[in-house]
Structure formats: structure tokens, C-alpha cells
PADO-913840 format. One record per residue (C-alpha): residue in one letter; y, x, z. Coordinates in pm, whole numbers, padded with zeros to 5 digits, always signed. Each point is the difference from the previous one (the first is absolute). Example, Ala and Ser with C-alpha at 12.3 -4.5 7.8 and 13.67 -1.06 7.14 Angstrom:
% PADO-913840
a-00450+01230+00780
s+00344+00137-00066
***
This chain:
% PADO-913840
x+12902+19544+12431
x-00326+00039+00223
x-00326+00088-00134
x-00239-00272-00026
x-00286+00036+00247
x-00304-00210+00096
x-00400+00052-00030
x-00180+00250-00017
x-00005+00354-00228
x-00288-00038-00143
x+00100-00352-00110
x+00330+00121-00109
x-00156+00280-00202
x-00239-00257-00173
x+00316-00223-00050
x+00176+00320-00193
x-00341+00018-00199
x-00029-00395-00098
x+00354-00009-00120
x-00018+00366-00216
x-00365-00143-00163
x+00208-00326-00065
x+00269+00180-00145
x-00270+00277-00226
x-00205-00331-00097
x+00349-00197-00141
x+00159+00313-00179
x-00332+00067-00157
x-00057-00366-00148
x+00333+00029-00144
x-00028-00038-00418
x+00147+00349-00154
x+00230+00087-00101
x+00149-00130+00398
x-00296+00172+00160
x+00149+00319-00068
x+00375-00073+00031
x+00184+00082+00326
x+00017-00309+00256
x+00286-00132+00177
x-00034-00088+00318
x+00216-00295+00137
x+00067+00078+00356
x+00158-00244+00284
x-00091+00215+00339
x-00266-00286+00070
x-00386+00112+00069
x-00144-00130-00307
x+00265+00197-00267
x+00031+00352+00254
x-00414-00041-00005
x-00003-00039-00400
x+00300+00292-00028
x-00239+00202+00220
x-00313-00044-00190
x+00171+00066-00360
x+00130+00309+00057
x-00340+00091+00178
x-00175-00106-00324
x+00234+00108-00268
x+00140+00298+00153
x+00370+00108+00031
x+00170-00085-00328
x-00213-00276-00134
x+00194-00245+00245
x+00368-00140+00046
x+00102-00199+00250
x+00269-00332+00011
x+00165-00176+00265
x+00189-00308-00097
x+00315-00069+00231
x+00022-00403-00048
x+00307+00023+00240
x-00136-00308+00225
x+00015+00145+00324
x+00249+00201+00233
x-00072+00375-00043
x-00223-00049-00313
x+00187+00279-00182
x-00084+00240+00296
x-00370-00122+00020
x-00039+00062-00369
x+00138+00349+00019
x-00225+00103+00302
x-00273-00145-00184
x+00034+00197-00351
x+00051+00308+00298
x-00342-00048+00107
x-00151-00002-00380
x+00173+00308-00077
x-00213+00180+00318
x-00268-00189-00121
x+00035+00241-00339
x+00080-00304-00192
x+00355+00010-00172
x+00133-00332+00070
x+00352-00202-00074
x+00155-00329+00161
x+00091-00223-00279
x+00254-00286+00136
x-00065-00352-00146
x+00252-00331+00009
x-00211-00273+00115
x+00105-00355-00180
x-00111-00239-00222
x-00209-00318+00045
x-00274-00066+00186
x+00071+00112+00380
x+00029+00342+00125
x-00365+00094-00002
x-00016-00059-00355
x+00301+00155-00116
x-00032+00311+00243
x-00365+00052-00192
x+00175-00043-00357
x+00252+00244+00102
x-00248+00194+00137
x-00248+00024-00321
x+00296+00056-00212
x+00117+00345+00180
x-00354+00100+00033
x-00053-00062-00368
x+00269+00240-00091
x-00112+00254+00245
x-00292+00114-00151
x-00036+00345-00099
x-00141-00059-00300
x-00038-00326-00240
x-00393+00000+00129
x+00023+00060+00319
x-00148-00236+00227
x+00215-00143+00301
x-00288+00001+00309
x+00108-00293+00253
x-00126-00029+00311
x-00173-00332+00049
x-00321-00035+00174
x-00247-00255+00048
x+00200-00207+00284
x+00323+00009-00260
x-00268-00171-00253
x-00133-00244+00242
x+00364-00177+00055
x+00059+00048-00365
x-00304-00220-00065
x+00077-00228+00259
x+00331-00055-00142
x-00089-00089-00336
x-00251-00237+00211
x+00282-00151+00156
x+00218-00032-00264
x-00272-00178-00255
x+00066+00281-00218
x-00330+00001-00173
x-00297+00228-00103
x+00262+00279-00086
x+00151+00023+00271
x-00265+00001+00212
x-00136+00311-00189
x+00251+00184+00211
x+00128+00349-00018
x-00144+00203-00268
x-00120+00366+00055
x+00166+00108-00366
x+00252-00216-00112
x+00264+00222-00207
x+00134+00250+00129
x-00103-00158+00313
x-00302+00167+00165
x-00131-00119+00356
x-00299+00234+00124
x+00008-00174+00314
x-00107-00360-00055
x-00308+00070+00173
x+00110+00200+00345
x+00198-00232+00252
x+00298+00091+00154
x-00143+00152+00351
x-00178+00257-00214
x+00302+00112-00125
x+00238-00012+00352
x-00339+00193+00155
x+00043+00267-00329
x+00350+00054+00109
x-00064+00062+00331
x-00263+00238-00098
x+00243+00155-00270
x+00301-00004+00292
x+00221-00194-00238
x+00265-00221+00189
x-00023-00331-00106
x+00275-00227-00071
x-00069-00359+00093
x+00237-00261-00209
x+00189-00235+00220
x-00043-00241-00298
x-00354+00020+00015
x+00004-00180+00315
x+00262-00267-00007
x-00144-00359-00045
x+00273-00102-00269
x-00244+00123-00273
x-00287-00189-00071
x-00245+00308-00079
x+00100+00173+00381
x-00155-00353+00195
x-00278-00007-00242
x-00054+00360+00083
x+00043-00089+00412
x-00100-00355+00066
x-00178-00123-00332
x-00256+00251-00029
x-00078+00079+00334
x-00034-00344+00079
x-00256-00036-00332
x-00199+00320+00140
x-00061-00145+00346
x-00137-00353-00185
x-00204+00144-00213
x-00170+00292+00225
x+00185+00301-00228
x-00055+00121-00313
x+00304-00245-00158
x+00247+00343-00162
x-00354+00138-00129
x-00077-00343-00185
x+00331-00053-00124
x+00014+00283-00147
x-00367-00032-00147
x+00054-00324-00141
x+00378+00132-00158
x-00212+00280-00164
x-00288-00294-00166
x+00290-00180-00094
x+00117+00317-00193
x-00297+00090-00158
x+00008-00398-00093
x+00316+00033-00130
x-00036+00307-00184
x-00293-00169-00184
x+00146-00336-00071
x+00323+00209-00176
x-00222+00222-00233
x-00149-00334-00141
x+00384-00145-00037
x+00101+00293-00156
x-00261+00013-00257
x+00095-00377-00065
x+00323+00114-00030
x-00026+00253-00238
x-00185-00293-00237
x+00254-00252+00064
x+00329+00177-00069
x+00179-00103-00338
x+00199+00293-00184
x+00367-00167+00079
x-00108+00033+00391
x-00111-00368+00058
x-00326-00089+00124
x-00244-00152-00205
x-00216-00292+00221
x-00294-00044-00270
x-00180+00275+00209
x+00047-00079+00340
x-00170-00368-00109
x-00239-00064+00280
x+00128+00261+00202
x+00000-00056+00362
x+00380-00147+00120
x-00008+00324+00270
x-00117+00231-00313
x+00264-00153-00208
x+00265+00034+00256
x-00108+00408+00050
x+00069+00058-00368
x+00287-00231+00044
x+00159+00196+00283
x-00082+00308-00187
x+00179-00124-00314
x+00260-00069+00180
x+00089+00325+00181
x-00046+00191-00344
x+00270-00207-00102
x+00178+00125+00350
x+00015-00397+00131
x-00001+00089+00423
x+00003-00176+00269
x-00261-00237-00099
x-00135-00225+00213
x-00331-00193+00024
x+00233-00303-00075
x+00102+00167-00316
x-00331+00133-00097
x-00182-00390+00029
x+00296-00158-00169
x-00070+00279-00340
x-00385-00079+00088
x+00077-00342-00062
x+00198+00019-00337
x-00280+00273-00120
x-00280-00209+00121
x+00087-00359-00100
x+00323+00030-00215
x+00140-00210-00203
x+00262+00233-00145
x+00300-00031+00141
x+00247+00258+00176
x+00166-00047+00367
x-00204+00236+00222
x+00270+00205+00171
x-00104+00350+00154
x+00215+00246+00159
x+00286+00188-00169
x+00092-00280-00223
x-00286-00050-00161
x-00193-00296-00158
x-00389-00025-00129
x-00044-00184-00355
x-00307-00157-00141
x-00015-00022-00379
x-00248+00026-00239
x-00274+00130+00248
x+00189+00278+00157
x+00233+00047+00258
x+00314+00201-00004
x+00341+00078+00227
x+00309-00082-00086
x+00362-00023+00184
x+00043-00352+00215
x+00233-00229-00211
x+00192-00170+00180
x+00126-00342-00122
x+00349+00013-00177
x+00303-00083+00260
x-00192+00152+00338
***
């Protein structure tokens, strides 16, 4: 591995600087009692995680921080790259283990490599608060956002990346990715450049090489910047919207669990369908989609009572008597 090299020192000091503030300013907004716990850092070789690794330990100090490298086993030699990569913590004077995932499941292998991957860093933590700092910047939040554009995801998803989101924590949200290649190079950490963070079979790699390149030549610049801005209104949208729904929660829940719909009467339908969705996952219904969420809206907002709204995991939504409640899908006699 060669050191990274490229501009000048005093821009690759001031990159070292941005990333450490980033990292102070994200660790400090942190609600107790995680502000104080040790942080785990979760490590890949890249610029963006060696940058955050960096800037923790420069923070926090030598025993406040643990490092992780998940092995997903995808690529030739991934074992060895893991190992060298833990290597280069440990000089770093962070204590750091690889932790070996199986990658399967449903969804492709981008989603199940990040499920396996937020499982073993779950379980790595040094202690139950301990925040896991990941290294996403402000480009990673762009394509996130243009993503969930894509996809017709909705409001939510266009919120993006959080900066807390437990035990996630990601102080870097706001620096883009050359600032934290130029801190390496200032820092004379090698970098490790994924393969897979290059190869056009994943949609986020030719968003991140012909999609938003393209957009900042169209529009004159500035595109990563206003993604990002607009993901962070959305947020503070968001947030807002959800303390209203759960106060209309709170008032609407019956003691048995159901939900009462006298007081969501004249309640906006995308209200509604917040304290719906938020019903729902206390009653740990996933996978929801917005197909499930306007077909409840529709039973809660119009009725008549009647049962036959089926949700994931088996489930079914009943109307009766001006609540609604969950119950197993029956399934007529001889299926």
C-alpha cells in the first residue's frame, strides 16, 4: 500500500483539521450517557473510515477508541486486506479486531453485505453505549439522497443519512471525501481504494462517477452541497412532523394495544399515516411500504369496519367499533 499524495501541505494540514473539528463537533452533540462511552470505529482501509479512525483517537485519546474491520469475504485476498488493515489501527494506538461476516439473504449483495455488516459491528462495541462512528461524508449523503430520489422513496428517505442514529454516529456528513484522502496524505496513512467502489454493476458507484458529475457540470457546481442541504431540511421536517404523530399517538392508543381513530378525526391522511407507521413498528410490523401504509390510511380514514388489510409477517389490520387492531391472516378453510 502507497501513501496517498496530492495538493499541497498546507491544504493537507487544514484537511487533518476539518475532519478532527468534524469529528470533536459529532462526539460532543452526542446525548449522554453515549457522549462519554468509548467509540468504535468501523474501519475498511478507505480514506473516509482511516480519516475518521485518525481523528477519534486524536480526540478521545488512546483508550477511549476501538477499532473494527468487517471481512465480508467478497473479494480475493479480503482476509489478508482485513488483517493488514486492523495492523495499521493497532500503530495507530487503536486496539482493533477483524470480525468475519457471511453475506446472504435477500435483497442483492449490497444490501445483505450492509446487514451483515451492522450486525458484527453491533456486537463489537465495547460497551452497550458506545457509539459506532462510520465514515460517511457529504458525497456518501448526496447519492444516498439521490437514491431515495430515484427510487420514489419519499420524504424519508430523502432525509438521508442521519448524524446520530443509534449506535450509529456519522461526524462527517458535512466534509467530502477529498478532505479526507488530502487528511491522509497529510497523516501518511496508506489508503486502500475498494475495487467495488468502482465497478459499474452497483448502482451507487455510476451515480457516484457518471450521475453526479454529469449533474455538477449542468448545473455550474454546488449539486453534493445542495443535496445534502436539502436531506438535512428534510430531517429537521421530519423530525418535526414525528413529534406531532407521536403526541397523537400517545392519545390514540387503547389499553389492549389497538388504536383508537376518534382522535386522529380530521387529521391530515400524511399525519394519520405517521402515527400509523409508528403504531405499527411498536407493534414490530417491518417492512412496510408506502403501499401498505395508504391501504391502513384508507381503512382508518374512511372505514367501514371490516378486516383484510394484509401487512408483512402475516399480519392483517381490523376495523371494529372505531379502532383498529392486528390480528393473524386467516386464511379460508381448504387453502
Amino acid at each position: 500500500m502507497a501513501p496517498t499524495r496530492g495538493g499541497s501541505a498546507d491544504g493537507r494540514d487544514a484537511a487533518c483539521l476539518e475532519v478532527r473539528r468534524a469529528v470533536r463537533r459529532g462526539l460532543a452533540a452526542l446525548p449522554a450517557p453515549h457522549r462519554d462511552a468509548p467509540v468504535l470505529v468501523a474501519c475498511s482501509g478507505g480514506a473516509d473510515s482511516l480519516a475518521l479512525a485518525a481523528a477519534a483517537v486524536a480526540v478521545r485519546g488512546r483508550g477511549a477508541v476501538r477499532g473494527a474491520v468487517v471481512d465480508h469475504g467478497l473479494q480475493e485476498g479480503s482476509a489478508e486486506r482485513a488483517a493488514a488493515t486492523a495492523d495499521l489501527l493497532e500503530r495507530m494506538g487503536i486496539p482493533a479486531a477483524v470480525h468475519r461476516v457471511e453475506v446472504t439473504g435477500p435483497g442483492g449483495v449490497e444490501a445483505a453485505a450492509r446487514r451483515a455488516r451492522y450486525a458484527a459491528l453491533r456486537a463489537a462495541r465495547p460497551h452497550p453505549d458506545s457509539p459506532v462512528l462510520l465514515g460517511h461524508t457529504l458525497d456518501d449523503q448526496a447519492e444516498t439522497v439521490l437514491l431515495g430520489l430515484g427510487r420514489g422513496s419519499g420524504a424519508r428517505s430523502l432525509a438521508g443519512m442521519r448524524p446520530w442514529d443509534p449506535p450509529w454516529c456519522r461526524p462527517l456528513l458535512g466534509v467530502r471525501r477529498a478532505v479526507t484522502r488530502a487528511a491522509c496524505a497529510a497523516a501518511g496513512l496508506p489508503v486502500w481504494d475498494d475495487p467495488h467502489n468502482a465497478d459499474p454493476r452497483f448502482t451507487r458507484v455510476r451515480l457516484r462517477h457518471e450521475v453526479l458529475p454529469l449533474l455538477e457540470e449542468v448545473l455550474s457546481g454546488g449539486v453534493a452541497e445542495a443535496l445534502a442541504r436539502t436531506a438535512r431540511q428534510l430531517r429537521e421536517d421530519a423530525d418535526a412532523l414525528d413529534a406531532v404523530a407521536a403526541d397523537l399517538l400517545a392519545g390514540a392508543r387503547d389499553p389492549e394495544g389497538g388504536l383508537l381513530l376518534g382522535p386522529l378525526g380530521g387529521v391530515p391522511a400524511a399525519l394519520r399515516r405517521r402515527v400509523l407507521r409508528a403504531w405499527l413498528a411498536a407493534a414490530d410490523v417491518t417492512a412496510l411500504t408506502d403501499a401498505h401504509l395508504r391501504a391502513a390510511d384508507v381503512l382508518a380514514g374512511r372505514g367501514p369496519d371490516r378486516g383484510g388489510v394484509a401487512l408483512p409477517g402475516g399480519l392483517e389490520l381490523v376495523r371494529a367499533h372505531g379502532r383498529l387492531s392486528l390480528r393473524p391472516v386467516r386464511w379460508p378453510s381448504g387453502v
